[in-house]
C-alpha positions, 0 to 999 in steps of 0.5 A, spaced: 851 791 591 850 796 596 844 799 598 842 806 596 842 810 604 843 817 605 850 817 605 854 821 610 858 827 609 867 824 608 873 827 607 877 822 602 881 820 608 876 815 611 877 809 609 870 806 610 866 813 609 860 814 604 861 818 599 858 826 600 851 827 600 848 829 593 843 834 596 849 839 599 855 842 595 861 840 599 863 846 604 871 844 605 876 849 602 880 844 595 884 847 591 883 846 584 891 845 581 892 841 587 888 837 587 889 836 578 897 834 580 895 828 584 894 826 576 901 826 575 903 819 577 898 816 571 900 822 566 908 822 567 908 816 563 906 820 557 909 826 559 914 827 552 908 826 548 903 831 552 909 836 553 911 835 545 903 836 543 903 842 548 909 846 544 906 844 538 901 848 540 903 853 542 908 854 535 902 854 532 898 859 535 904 864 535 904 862 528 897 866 527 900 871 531 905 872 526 899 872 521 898 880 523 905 882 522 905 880 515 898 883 514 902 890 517 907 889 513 901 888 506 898 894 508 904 899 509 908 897 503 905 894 496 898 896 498 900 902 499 905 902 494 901 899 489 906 893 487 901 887 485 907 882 485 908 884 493 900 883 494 901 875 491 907 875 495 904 877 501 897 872 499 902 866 499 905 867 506 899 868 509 896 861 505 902 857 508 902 861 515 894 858 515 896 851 513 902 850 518 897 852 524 892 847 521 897 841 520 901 844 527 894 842 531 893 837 527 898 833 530 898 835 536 891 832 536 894 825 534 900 825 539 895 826 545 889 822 542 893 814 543 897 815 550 890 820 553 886 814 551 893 809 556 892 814 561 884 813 562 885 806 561 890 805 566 886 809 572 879 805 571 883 798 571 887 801 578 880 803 581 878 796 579 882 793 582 882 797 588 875 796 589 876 789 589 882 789 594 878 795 599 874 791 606 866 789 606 865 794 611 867 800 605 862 796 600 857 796 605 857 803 604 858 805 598 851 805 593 854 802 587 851 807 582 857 811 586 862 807 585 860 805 578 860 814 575 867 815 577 868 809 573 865 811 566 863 819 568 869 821 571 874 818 568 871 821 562 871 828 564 879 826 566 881 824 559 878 831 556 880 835 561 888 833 560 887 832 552 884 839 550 883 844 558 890 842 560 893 843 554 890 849 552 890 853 559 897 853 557 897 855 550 892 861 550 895 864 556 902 864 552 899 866 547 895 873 550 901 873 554 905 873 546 899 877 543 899 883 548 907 884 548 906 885 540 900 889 540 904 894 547 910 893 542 906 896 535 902 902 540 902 902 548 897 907 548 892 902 544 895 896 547 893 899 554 886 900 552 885 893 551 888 892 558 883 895 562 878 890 562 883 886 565 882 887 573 873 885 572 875 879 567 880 875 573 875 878 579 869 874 574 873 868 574 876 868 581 868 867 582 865 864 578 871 858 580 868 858 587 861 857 585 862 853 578 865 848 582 861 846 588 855 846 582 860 841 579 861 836 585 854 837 586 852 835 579 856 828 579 855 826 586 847 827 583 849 822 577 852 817 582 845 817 585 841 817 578 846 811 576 843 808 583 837 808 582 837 806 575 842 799 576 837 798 582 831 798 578 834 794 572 835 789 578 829 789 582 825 789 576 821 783 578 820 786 585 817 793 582 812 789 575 810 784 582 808 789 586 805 794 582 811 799 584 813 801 576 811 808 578 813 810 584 820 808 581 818 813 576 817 818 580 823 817 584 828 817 578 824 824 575 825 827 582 832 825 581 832 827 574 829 834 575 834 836 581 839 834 576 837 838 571 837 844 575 843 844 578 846 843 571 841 849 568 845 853 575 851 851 572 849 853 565 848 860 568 855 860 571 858 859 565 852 864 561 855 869 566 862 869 566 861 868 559 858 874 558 863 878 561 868 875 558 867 877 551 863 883 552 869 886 556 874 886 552 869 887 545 868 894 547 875 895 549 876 893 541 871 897 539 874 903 543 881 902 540 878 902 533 875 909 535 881 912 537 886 908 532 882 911 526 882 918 530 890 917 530 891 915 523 886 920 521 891 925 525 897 922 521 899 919 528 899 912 526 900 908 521 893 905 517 898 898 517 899 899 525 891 900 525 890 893 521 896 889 525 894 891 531 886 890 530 888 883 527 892 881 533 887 883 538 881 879 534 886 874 534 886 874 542 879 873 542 878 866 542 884 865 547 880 870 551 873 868 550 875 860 551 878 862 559 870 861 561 868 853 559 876 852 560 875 853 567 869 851 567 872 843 564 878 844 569 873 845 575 869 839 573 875 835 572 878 837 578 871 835 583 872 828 577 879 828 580 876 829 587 871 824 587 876 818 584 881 819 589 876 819 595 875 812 592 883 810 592 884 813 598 880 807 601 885 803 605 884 796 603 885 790 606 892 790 610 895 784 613 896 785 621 902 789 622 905 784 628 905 779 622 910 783 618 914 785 624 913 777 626 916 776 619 922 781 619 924 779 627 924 771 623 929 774 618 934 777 623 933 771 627 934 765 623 938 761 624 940 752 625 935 752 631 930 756 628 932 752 621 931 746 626 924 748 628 922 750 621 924 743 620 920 739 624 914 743 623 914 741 616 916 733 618 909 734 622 905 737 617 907 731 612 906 725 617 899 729 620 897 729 612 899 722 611 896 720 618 890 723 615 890 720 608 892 713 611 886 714 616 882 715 610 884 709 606 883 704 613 875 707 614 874 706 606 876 699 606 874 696 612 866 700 612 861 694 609 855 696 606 849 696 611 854 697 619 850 702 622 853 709 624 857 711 629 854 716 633 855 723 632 860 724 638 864 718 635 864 720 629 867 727 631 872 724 636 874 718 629 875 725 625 879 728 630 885 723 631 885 722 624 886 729 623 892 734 625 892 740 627 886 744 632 880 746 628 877 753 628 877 756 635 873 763 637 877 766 643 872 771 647 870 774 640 867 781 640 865 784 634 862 791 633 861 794 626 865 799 624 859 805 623 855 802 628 854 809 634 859 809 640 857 805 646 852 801 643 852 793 644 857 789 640 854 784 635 857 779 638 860 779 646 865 774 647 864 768 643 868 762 645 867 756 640 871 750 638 870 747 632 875 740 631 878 738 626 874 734 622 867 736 625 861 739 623 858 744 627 851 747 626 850 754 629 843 755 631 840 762 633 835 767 633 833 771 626 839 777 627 843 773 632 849 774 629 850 768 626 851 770 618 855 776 622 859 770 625 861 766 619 864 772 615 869 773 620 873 767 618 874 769 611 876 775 615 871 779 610 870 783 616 876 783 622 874 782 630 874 788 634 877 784 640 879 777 641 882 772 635 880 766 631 885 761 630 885 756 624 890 749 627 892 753 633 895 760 628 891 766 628 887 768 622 890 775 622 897 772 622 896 768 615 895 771 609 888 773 605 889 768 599 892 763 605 886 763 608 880 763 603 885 758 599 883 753 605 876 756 608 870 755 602 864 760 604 857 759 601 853 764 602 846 766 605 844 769 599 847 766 593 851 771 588 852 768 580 856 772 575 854 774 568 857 768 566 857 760 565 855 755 569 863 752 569 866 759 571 861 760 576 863 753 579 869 753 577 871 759 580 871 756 588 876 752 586 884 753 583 887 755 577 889 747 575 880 745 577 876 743 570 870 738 569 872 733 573 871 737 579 865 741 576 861 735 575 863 732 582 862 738 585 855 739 581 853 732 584 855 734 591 850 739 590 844 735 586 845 741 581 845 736 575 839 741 572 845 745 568 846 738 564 839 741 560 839 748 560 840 749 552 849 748 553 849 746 557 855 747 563 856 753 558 850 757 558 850 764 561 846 764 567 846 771 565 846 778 571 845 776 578 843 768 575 836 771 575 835 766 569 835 761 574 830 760 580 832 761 587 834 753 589 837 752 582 843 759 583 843 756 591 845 749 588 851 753 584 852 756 590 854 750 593 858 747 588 863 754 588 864 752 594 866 745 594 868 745 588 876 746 591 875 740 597 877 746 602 880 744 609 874 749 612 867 749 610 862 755 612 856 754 609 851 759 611 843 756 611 846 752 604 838 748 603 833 754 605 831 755 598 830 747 596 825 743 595 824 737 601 826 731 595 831 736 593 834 738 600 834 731 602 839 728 596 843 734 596 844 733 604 846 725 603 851 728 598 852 733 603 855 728 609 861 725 604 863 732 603 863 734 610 866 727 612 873 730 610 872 737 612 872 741 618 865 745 616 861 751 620 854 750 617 848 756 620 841 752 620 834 753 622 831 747 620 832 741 623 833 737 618 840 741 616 842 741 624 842 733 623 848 734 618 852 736 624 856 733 629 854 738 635 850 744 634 852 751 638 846 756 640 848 763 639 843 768 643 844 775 644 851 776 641 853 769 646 854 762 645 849 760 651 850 752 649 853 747 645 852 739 644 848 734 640 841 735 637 838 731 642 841 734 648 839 741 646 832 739 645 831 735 652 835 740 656 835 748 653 827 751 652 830 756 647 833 751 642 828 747 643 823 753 640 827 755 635 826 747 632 819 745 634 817 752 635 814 750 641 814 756 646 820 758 650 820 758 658 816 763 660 814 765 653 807 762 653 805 767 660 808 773 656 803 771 650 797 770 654 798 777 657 799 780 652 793 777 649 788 779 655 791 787 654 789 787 647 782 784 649 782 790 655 
């Protein structure tokens, strides 16, 4: 989950960009409709049944207009005539014209209620999925709580806005359009009355537009950060009950909540506003046109019929009119909704190196017997290099007794790499720089050189905020270099798939991340589609984690959120079954025994050298004990790599390393103390 920072103002366009600042509207000029048209690839699916329900409603409304028409019709003829029979005829029209509107909008409703729920589902499994395809560096960004309202919130408004704004903007302008020609063709004059309010009504709502929809982006962007500080306190629970901090949160959330509520009160006076005018123009335009119409049937010059017609049309139209203000109101907040989803799904995710497709392409075109040839022969030299490695393994199997000694790191590392094909990993001049760190500032890493062969372990040993956790997240390309390359058997990481490189190279994190779910599927999910409990419990043994065989079910208890349930060295424990659960070519292990207790670190680090005997591993350290399951150790200072060699070796001939395993001082460092100290005693 990401942090919540003061986000950075972003178009949609960035890739990797914070979401706007809550505390300022977004000052860029948008249009409303097209932004809304960019929901037109999830809509077009459904589009005959939202065309339908919308002609279905606006049959029903003309339908209404038609009730006035009978009415005129009441009114000149057996009202006034008399005819008793006429008025139960005219009653029974108007009872059948009202049941037809009604079942006409019902069904509308039904029509639009299942594929609008499609269209919300269908765009809330796309952002997911887009979430889990877009780059480290976009998270890295993003508060969660951002990323989880335009998920719930803003969809939510999207499926209102297309079952019930979209449609009726459409049909209440068809029907004042409809309902103004009736009344123009019963009496101009009257009609033109009721016009005059036309020109205030449209200038309001050009305004209220404008205003209403930097309040609307401000009030969701406001959410997300409410949302934020919610799933944040939820997790950090035990830190705010540990540290007394439950009212400092309190306040911050009332803060948040207080600058809500006053941008949503702001946009209550909008709309109060715009509402206002909208239904109190065009009121007194009726009342004027009752004044001048009864003067006119009073002087014979219209018909009381006309009258009664033409003012049931008229208050027929107030609803459409009166609508106009909450139905832009709707539209603007879904198209701010609309905005801030596809400023989500404007990310660029993950791509592949564009060379890598190109490399493809030329393949392709090329392809012929010699380079069937040469693909051939890879091939043959990949099976026997298995074969040699199987067949290496199987020597060292039977011909090791229990009780001969060791061989030395070096030997071992040296046996490993001729029973192996293949190069190992191998960092060429590796700069690396973080995609929002400030222009001219140093790279994180600077021309990383760094060979790890094939069936080597290699601790990396640095400095707190060395770069070594940097380091390790380029292999699995969580991260891509900023110049240089990274090579996996001699082929550049860039030109292999993502899901080739993470099914060959394991990575168990610093910080072990569970999910709300079993104990088997959290482990299980480092390993492939056909893994099951043989592999679970070689892996859980791998990792000393034979507690989950006591938790109430076992391999099947929920660790629950975050594996909070569970202490720091049990989740780490887990952490490290995921990884080697698959038996992965390449083992990144990042400082995998920091939350273990002496006893529990040691068993876990006897059952950790079986496992890196078969595999190429990486492994950060900070304790001696951890370096010790490494063939050579390589030591990053200042974004370099200043050495490399054995344990011992490093210790006899580099005072850096040496101080960061015994904590002995440096060359140099114990003069800079002391003087130091005598200044602070001066």
């Amino acid at each position: 989950m990401a942090t919540t920072l003061p986000p950075s103002e972003t178009s949609a366009e960035a890739s990797a960009e914070a979401p706007r600042d809550a505390s300022s509207a977004p000052s860029e000029a948008r249009s409303a409709v097209r932004t809304l048209l960019r929901l037109w690839p999830y809509v077009r699916p459904v589009r005959a049944r939202l065309f339908t329900a919308a002609f279905i409603a606006i049959l029903a409304s003309c339908v209404g207009l038609v009730i006035p028409l009978v009415l005129k019709w009441m009114v000149d003829g057996p009202i006034a005539g008399r005819d008793p029979a006429g008025v139960w005829l005219g009653a029974l029209y108007l009872l059948l014209l009202g049941l037809a509107e009604a079942l006409l909008f019902g069904f509308r409703r039904w029509l639009v209620a299942r594929p609008l729920s499609g269209v919300e589902a269908a765009m809330r499994a796309d952002l997911y999925r887009h979430l889990q395809r877009l780059p480290i560096a976009f998270h890295d960004r993003w508060p969660s709580g951002q990323l989880l309202s335009r998920g719930t919130t803003d969809l939510m408004l999207l499926r209102m806005f297309l079952a019930f704004p979209l449609t009726f903007l459409l049909v209440n302008g068809v029907t004042i359009l409809v309902g103004v020609i009736i009344m123009l063709v019963q009496d101009w004059v009257l009609g033109l009355v009721l016009l005059i309010p036309t020109v205030p009504v449209v200038i309001t709502c050009v305004v209220f537009e404008k205003r209403y929809s930097r309040a609307a982006r401000l009030a969701q962007d406001q959410v997300g950060d409410l949302t934020t500080v919610v799933e944040e306190s939820v997790l950090g629970i035990r830190i705010i009950k540990g540290f007394g901090r439950h009212r400092s949160q309190a306040r911050a959330f009332r803060e948040l909540s207080e600058r809500l509520r006053g941008t949503e009160l702001h946009k209550a006076r909008l709309l109060a506003t715009i509402l206002g005018v909208i239904v109190t123009l065009p009121e007194l335009a009726i009342g004027a046109a009752l004044v001048l119409g009864v003067v006119r049937v009073a002087d014979g010059d219209l018909s009381a019929g006309t009258l009664v017609a033409f003012l049931s049309t008229a208050l027929a139209l107030r609803w459409p009119v009166d609508s106009i203000g909450f139905l832009l109101a709707m539209s603007q907040e879904a198209a701010t909704a609309t905005e801030r989803y596809f400023e989500v799904m404007d990310a660029r995710e993950e791509q592949e190196e564009d060379r890598r497709v190109k490399a493809a392409e030329e393949a392709e075109g090329t392809e012929g017997p010699e380079e069937d040839g040469r693909a051939g022969e890879a091939r043959k030299a990949q099976e026997a290099a298995r074969a040699e490695r199987a067949e290496s393994a199987e020597k060292a199997a039977g011909t090791r007794k229990d009780g001969d000694r060791a061989p030395a790191p070096a030997a071992r590392s040296a046996a490993r790499s001729a029973a192996r094909g293949g190069e190992g990993l191998r960092f060429h001049g590796v700069t690396f720089r973080y995609p929002d760190a400030p222009a001219g500032s140093p790279p994180v890493l600077d021309r990383v050189d760094l060979h790890i062969r094939p069936g080597e372990s290699l601790a990396l040993v640095g400095a707190t905020g060395s770069g070594k956790t940097t380091l390790t997240a380029l292999i699995p390309r969580l991260y891509e270099v900023t110049s240089g390359r990274i090579t996996l058997d001699g082929v550049d990481i860039r030109d292999m798939s993502r899901e080739e490189l993470r099914s060959r190279v394991a990575v168990a994190f610093e910080e072990p991340t569970l999910f709300s779910a079993t104990v088997e599927e959290n482990v299980l999910m480092g390993a492939g589609d056909g893994a099951g409990r043989k592999e679970l419990e070689r892996a859980l043994g791998v990792a000393q984690a034979d507690f989950v065989h006591t938790l109430p079910q076992g391999v099947d208890t929920q660790v629950g959120e975050q594996g909070l349930s569970l202490s720091g060295g049990q989740r780490q424990r887990l952490a490290l079954a995921r990884a080697v659960v698959g038996r992965p070519d390449f083992l990144v292990l990042d400082d995998p025994l920091s939350a273990l207790d002496v006893h529990t670190e040691a068993a876990v680090e006897a059952a950790l050298r079986r496992v890196l005997a078969d595999t190429t591993a990486l492994i950060v350290a900070h304790r001696p004990s951890t370096v010790l399951l490494a063939d050579r150790v390589a030591l990053l200072s200042g974004g370099r790599i200043t050495a490399v060699g054995t344990h011992h070796e490093l210790l006899r001939t580099n005072p850096e390393y040496a101080h960061l395993m015994s904590g002995t001082p440096a060359a140099g460092q114990a003069e800079r103390t002391e003087q130091a100290e005598q200044e602070d005693i001066r």
